[in-house]
N, C-alpha and C positions, 0 to 999 in steps of 0.2 A: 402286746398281751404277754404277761410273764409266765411261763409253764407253771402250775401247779406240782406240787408231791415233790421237788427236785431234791436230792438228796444230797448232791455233791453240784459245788460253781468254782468255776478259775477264770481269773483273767487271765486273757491269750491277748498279748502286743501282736499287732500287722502292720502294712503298710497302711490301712483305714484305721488306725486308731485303735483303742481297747476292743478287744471283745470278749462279752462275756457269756459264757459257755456256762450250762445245764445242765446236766444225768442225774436219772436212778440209776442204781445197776448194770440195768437193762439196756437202755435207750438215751440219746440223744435230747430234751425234751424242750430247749434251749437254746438259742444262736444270736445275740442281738447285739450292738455298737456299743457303747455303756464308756462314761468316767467313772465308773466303782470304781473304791480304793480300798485297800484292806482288807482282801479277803484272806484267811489263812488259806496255803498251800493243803489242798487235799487229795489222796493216794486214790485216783480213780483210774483202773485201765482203758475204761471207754473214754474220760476225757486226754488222756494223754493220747488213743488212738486218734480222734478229732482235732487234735492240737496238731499230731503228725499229720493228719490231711491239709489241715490247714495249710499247713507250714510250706507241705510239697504243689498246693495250690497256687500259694503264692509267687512259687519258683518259679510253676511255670511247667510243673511235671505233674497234675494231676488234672484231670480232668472231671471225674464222676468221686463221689464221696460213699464207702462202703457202711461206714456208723450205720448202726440202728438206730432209727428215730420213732417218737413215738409224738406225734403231731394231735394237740388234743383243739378242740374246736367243734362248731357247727357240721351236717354232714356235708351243707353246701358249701363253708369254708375248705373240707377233706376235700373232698371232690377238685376244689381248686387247687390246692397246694397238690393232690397226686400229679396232678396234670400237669402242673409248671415242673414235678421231677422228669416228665417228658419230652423236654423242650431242649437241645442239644444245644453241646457244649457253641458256646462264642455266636448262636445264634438266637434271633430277637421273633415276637410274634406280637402284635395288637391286643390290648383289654377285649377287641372284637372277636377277632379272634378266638381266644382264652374263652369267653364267654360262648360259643361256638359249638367250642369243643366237650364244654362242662354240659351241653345242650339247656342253655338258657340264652338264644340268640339276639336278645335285647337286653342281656341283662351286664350290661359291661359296666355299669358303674358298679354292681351289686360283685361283680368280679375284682375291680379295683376295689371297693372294701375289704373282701377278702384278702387279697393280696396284701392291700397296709396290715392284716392283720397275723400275716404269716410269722408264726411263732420262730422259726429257724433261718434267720437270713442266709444268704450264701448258700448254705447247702437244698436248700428251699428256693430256687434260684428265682425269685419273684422278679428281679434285676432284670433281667430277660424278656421283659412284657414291657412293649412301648405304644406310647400316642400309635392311633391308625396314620396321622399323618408325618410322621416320623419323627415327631421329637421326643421326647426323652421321657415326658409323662413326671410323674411326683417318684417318692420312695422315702421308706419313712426311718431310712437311717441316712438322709441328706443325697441329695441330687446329685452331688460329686460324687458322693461312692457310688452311688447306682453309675454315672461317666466312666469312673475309673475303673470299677469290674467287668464291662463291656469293653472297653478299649483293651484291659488286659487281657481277655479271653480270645478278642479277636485278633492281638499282638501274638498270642499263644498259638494259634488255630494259622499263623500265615494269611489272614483274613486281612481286606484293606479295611482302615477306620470305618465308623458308621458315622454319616452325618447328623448330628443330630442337634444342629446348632441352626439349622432353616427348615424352613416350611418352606414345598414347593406351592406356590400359589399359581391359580389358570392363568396361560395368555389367553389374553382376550382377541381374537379376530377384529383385524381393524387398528388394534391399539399397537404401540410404538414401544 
């Protein structure tokens, strides 16, 4: 979902590819993976700030992201996306979960919609929310980069990988 009213975009190179970045004035309104080409360079201090978090994200040196954002959506989409800014750095929680917390305790797919609908990747850390049985769940800026942000975060954190390449399934009592 592309922010409305944005006043200023830049493409930002990373290690996942383009991104392209959003603001009014004000706020952040904007975060998504994008091949946009050509956009002219525009004097924004909020997107240079966001390009600098980015940047020091990448390294390896930033953790939480200071931008103002302005997160425009559903109240039950807001509700989701404040909640995922809650969810600490390099660490992972279930759509269950998530759903949980937003107090809609069945409603985990209605939270994965939300979630693919998060206007601000990355700093909206929706990456962070996986399968209850540990794999890795969808993301709607490709399945690798939701891999590669978790591996990074938790490479960053001294955290060991997350497995998220098996499902543990039951031993059966009796079977071999």
């Amino acid at each position: 979902m592309a922010p409305a009213l944005a006043s200023a975009s830049r493409i930002v190179r990373s290690p996942l590819g383009d991104l392209l970045l959003q603001a009014d004035s004000n706020s952040l309104r904007g975060l998504s993976f994008s091949g946009a080409e050509g956009l002219p360079p525009v004097k924004s201090a909020l997107l240079e700030q966001i390009e600098h978090e980015l940047h020091e994200y990448f390294q390896g040196r930033r953790r939480d992201f200071g931008v103002a954002l302005d997160l425009e959506g559903t109240e039950f989409q807001k509700r989701v996306w404040e909640e995922l800014k809650k969810i600490p750095f390099a660490e992972t929680i279930s759509y269950a979960e998530l759903a949980k917390r937003v107090g809609s305790a069945n409603g985990f797919r209605a939270v994965g919609a939300a979630n693919g609908a998060n206007p601000i990747a990355i700093v909206v850390p929706c990456h962070r929310v996986i399968n209850a049985d540990g794999g890795i769940g969808g993301y709607g800026g490709d399945v690798w980069r939701k891999r590669w942000l978790l591996e990074h975060e938790r490479r960053v954190a001294g955290m060991p990988p997350l497995d998220l390449f098996s499902v543990q399934t039951p031993v059966v009592v009796g079977q071999k």
